[in-house]
SEDREN-13800 format. One record per residue (C-alpha): residue number from 1; x, y, z. Coordinates in steps of 0.1 Angstrom, whole numbers, plus 2048, in hexadecimal, padded with zeros to 3 digits. Each point is the difference from the previous one (the first is absolute). Layout:
<nutors>
nutor seq = NUM east = X north = Y up = Z
...
</nutors>
This chain:
<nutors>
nutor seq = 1 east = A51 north = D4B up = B9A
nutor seq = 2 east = 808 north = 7E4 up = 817
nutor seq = 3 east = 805 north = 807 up = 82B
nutor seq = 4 east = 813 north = 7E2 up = 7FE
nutor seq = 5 east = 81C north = 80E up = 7E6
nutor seq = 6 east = 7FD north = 81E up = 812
nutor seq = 7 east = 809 north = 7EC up = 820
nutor seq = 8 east = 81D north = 7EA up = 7EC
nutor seq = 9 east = 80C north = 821 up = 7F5
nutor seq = 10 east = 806 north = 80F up = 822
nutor seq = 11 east = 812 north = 7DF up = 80B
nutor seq = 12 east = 81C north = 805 up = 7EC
nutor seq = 13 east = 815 north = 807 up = 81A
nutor seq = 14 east = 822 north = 7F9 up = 7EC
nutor seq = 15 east = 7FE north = 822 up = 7E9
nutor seq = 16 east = 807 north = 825 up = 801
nutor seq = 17 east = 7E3 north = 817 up = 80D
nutor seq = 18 east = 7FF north = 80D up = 7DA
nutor seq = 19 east = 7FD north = 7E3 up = 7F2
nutor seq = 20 east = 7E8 north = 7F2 up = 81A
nutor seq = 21 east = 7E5 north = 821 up = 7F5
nutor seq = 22 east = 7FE north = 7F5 up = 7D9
nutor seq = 23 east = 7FD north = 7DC up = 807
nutor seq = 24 east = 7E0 north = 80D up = 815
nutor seq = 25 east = 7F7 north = 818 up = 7E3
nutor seq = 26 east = 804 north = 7E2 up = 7E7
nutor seq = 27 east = 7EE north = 7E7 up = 81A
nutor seq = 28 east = 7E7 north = 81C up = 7FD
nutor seq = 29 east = 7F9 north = 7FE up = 7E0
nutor seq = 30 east = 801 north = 7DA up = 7FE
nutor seq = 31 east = 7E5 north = 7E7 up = 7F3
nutor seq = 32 east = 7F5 north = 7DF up = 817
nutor seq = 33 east = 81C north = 7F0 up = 7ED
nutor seq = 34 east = 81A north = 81C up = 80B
nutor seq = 35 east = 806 north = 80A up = 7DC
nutor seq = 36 east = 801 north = 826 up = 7F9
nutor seq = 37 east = 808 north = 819 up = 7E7
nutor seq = 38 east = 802 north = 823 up = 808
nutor seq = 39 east = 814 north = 81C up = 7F5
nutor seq = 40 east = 823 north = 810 up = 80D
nutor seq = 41 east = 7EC north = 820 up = 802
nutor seq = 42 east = 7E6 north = 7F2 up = 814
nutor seq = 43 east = 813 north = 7EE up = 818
nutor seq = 44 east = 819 north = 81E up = 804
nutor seq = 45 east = 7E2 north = 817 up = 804
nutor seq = 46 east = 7F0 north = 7E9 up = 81E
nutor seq = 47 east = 821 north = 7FC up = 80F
nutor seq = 48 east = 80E north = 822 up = 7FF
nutor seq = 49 east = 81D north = 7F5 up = 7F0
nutor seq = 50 east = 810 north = 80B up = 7DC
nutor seq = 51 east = 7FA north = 7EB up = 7E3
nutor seq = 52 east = 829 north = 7F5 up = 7FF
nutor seq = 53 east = 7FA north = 7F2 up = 825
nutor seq = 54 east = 7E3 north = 7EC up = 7FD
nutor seq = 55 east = 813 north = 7F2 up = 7DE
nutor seq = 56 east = 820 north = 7F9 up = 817
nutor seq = 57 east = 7E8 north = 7F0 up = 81C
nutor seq = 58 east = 7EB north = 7F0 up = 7E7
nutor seq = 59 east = 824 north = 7EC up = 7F6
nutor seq = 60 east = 80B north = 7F9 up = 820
nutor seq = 61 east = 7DE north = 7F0 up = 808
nutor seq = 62 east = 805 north = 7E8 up = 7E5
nutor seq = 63 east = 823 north = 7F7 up = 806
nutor seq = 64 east = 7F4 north = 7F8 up = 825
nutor seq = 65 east = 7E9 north = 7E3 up = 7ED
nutor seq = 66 east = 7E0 north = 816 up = 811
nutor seq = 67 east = 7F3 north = 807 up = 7DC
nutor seq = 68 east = 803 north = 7FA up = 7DE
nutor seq = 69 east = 7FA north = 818 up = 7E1
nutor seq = 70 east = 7F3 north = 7F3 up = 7E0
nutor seq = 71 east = 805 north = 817 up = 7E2
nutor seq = 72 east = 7E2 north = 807 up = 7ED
nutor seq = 73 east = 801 north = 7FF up = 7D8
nutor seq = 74 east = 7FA north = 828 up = 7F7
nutor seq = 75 east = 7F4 north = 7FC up = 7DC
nutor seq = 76 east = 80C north = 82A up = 7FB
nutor seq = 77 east = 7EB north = 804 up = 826
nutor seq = 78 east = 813 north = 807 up = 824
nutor seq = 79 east = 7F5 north = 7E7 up = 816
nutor seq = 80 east = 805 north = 7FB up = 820
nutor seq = 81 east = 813 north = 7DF up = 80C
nutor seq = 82 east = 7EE north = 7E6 up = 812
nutor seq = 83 east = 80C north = 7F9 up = 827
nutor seq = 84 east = 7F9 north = 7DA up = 80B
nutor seq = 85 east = 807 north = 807 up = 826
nutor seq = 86 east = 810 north = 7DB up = 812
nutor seq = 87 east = 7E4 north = 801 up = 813
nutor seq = 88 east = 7F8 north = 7DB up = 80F
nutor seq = 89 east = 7FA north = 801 up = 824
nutor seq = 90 east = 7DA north = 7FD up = 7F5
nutor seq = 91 east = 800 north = 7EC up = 7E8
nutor seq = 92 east = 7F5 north = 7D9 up = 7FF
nutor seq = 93 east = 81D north = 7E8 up = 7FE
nutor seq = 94 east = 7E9 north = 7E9 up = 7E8
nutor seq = 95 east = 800 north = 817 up = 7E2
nutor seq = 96 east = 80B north = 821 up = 80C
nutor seq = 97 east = 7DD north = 811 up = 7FC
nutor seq = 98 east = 7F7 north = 818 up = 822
nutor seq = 99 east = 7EF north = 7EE up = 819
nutor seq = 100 east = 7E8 north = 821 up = 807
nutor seq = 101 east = 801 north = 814 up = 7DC
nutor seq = 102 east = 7F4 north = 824 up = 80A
nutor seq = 103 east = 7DE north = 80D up = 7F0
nutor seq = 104 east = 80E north = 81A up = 7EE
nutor seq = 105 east = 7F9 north = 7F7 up = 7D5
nutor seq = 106 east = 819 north = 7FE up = 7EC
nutor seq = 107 east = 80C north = 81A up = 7E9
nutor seq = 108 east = 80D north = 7F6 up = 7D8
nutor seq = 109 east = 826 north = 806 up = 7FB
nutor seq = 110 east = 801 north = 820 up = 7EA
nutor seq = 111 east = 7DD north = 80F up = 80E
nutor seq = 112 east = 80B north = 818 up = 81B
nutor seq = 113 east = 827 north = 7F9 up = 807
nutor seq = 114 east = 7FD north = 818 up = 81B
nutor seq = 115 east = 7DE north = 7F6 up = 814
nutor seq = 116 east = 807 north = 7F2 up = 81D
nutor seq = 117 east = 7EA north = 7E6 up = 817
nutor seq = 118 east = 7FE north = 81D up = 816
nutor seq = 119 east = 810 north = 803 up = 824
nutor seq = 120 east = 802 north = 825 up = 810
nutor seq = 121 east = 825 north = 806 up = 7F6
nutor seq = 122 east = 803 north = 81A up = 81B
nutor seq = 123 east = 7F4 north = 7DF up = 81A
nutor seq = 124 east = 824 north = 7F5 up = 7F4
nutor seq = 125 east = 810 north = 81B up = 804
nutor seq = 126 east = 7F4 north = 80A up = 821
nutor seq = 127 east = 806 north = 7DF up = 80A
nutor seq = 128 east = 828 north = 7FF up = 7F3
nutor seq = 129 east = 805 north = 81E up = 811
nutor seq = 130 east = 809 north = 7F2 up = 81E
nutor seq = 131 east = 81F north = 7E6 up = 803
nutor seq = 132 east = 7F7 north = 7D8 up = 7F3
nutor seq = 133 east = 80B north = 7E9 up = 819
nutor seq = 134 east = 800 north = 7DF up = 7FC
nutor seq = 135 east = 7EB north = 803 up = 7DE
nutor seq = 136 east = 7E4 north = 80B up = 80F
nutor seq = 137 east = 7EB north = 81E up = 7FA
nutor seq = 138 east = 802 north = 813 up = 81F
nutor seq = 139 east = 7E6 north = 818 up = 811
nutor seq = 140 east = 80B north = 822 up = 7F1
nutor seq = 141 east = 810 north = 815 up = 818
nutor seq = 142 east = 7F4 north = 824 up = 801
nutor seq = 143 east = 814 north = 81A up = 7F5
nutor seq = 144 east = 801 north = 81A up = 819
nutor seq = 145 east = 803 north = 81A up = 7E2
nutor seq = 146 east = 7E7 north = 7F3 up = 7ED
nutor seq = 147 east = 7ED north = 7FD up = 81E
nutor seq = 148 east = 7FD north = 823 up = 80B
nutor seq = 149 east = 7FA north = 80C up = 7DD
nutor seq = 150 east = 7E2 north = 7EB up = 7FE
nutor seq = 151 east = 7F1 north = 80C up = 81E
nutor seq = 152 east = 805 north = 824 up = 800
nutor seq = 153 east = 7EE north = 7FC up = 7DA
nutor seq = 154 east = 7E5 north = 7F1 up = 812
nutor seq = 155 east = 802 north = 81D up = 819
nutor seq = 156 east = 804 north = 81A up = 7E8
nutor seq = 157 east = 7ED north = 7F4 up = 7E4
nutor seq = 158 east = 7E9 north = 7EE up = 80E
nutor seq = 159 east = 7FD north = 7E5 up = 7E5
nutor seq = 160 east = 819 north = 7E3 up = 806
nutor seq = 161 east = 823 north = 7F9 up = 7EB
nutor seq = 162 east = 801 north = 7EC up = 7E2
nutor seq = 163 east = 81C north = 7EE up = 7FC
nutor seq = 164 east = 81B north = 80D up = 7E5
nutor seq = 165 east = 814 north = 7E3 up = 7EF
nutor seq = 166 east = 822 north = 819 up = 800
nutor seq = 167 east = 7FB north = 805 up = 822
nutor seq = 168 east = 818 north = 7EA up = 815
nutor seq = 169 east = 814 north = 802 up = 7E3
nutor seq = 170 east = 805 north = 827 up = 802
nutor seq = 171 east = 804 north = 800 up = 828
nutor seq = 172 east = 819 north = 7E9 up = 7FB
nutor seq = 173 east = 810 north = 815 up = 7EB
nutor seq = 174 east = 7FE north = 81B up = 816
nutor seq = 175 east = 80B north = 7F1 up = 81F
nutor seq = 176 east = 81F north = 7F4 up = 7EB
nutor seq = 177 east = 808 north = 824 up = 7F6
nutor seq = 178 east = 7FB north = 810 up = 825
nutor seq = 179 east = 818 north = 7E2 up = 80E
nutor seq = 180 east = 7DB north = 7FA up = 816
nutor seq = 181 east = 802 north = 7D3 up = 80B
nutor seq = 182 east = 7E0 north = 7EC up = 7F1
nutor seq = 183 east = 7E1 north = 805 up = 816
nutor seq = 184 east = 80C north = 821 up = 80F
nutor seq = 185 east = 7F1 north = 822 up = 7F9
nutor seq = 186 east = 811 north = 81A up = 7E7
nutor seq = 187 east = 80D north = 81D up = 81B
nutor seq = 188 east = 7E1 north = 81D up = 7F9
nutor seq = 189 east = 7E8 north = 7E3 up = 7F1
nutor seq = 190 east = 7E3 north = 80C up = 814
nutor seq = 191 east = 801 north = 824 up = 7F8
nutor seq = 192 east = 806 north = 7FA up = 7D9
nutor seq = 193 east = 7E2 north = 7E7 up = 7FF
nutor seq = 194 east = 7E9 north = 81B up = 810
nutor seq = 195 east = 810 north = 81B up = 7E9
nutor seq = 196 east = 7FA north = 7E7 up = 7E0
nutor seq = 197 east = 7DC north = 7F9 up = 808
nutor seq = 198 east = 7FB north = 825 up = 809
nutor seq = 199 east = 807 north = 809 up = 7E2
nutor seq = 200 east = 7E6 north = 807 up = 7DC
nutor seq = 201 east = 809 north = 7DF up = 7EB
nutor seq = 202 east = 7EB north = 7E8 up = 7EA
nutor seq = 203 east = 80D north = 7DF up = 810
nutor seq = 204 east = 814 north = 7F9 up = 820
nutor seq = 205 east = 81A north = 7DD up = 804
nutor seq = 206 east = 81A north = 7F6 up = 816
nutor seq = 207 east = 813 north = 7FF up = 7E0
nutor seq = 208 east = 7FC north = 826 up = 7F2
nutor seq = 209 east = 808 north = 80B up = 823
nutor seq = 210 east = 820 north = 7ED up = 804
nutor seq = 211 east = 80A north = 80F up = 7DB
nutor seq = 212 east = 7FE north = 823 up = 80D
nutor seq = 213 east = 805 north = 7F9 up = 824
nutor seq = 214 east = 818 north = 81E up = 801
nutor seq = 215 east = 7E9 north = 819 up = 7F7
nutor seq = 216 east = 7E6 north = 7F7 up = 818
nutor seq = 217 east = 816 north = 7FF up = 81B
nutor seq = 218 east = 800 north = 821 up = 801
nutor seq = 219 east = 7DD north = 80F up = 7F1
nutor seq = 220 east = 7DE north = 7F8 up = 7ED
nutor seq = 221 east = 7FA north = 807 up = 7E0
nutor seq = 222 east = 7E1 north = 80F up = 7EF
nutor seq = 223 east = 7F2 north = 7EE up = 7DF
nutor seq = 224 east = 818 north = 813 up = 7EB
nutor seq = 225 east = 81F north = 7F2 up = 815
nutor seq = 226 east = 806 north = 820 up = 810
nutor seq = 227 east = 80E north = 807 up = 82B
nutor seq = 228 east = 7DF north = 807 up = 813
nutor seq = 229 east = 806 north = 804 up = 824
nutor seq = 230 east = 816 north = 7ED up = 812
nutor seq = 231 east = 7E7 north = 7E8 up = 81F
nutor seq = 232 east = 810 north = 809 up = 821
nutor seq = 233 east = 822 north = 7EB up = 808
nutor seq = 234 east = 7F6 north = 7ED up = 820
nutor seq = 235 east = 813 north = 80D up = 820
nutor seq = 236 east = 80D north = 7EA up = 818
nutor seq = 237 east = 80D north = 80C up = 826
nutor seq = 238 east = 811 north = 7E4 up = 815
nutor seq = 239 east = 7F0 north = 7EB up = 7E1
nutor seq = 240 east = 7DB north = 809 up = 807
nutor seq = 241 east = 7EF north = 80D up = 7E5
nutor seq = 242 east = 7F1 north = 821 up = 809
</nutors>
């Protein structure tokens, strides 16, 4: 992993938002001479995309000169190709070697296709959730959603929230469905998140709740999935809660 592809990655202010996230999944995976090779499943699984997208973006990238793909000779084995990202901007003019090669030891072709340098991949995508202006990564803006979830879980279950890859992805989703503009809250959020983390489950994300958002507007559940009792409907007089 490199900060500096990372960084080169982000400033590629000339492409679509989708293709901007597996350029960063790719610059994730990239060696000091930004030369990668991991899987469509991998990158589609990191990016929350479907294998036929990341392909798509994958192709666009290269016909925007950004990368270049290098087949790999099979021999009767599926192998993944190998990404050379047009990375220069820290690069020595003299013979093209990085100024400042990162620490991280390099890793045989063939080995482990799909071990990465390491960078958190949810940094990234925290970080993209925002908008990119200018081609630079921006302070993530807090979701107000996202948000209140976290901190009624802290209030409720007195541990704090770990983050769920799916999650802006699904409250996206949601907020698309219920006709709710980015970075507002989904009309009853409140009362379904303290319904959801009321209720008897094994795991709670932003993600699961925002799949069955529609049930827990309206009740818990026990562990079986059943209606326990409904958690008083605040009432508001001359919009006080009483």
């Amino acid at each position: 992993m490199s900060i500096q592809m990372i960084d080169w990655a982000f400033r590629q202010t000339q492409i679509s938002s989708p293709m901007k996230f597996v350029l960063l999944a790719l610059a994730n995976y990239a060696d000091p001479a930004g030369r990668c090779w991991p899987s469509y499943s991998k990158v589609a699984e990191l990016t929350n995309m479907c294998r036929r997208a990341v392909i798509n973006n994958i192709s666009k990238l290269e016909e925007s000169g950004l990368l270049t793909i290098e087949k790999r000779p099979t021999n009767g084995k599926h192998l993944s190709s190998i990404y050379q990202l047009s990375y220069s901007e820290y690069r020595s003019p003299s013979n093209g070697a990085l100024d400042s090669p990162p620490s991280a030891p390099d890793a045989p072709l063939g080995s482990a296709p799909d071990a990465p340098y390491t960078v958190n991949i949810n940094t990234v995508i925290d970080t993209i959730h925002g908008a990119i202006v200018n081609g630079d990564p921006p302070a993530r803006m807090p979701d107000p959603a996202y948000k209140l979830f976290t901190d009624l879980h802290q209030e409720l279950k007195h541990t704090a929230y770990v983050h769920h890859t799916k999650d802006f992805v699904h409250l996206a989703a949601l907020r698309k469905a219920n006709n709710v503009a980015t970075g507002e809250l989904p009309e009853h959020w409140e009362y379904a998140v303290r319904n959801y983390l009321s209720s008897n489950l094994a795991n709670f994300t932003v993600a699961d709740l925002c799949t069955k958002f529609a049930v827990f507007c309206n009740h818990s559940v026990d562990r079986y999935g059943k209606r326990v009792e409904d958690q008083p409907k605040p009432y508001k007089r001359n919009g006080v809660v009483l």
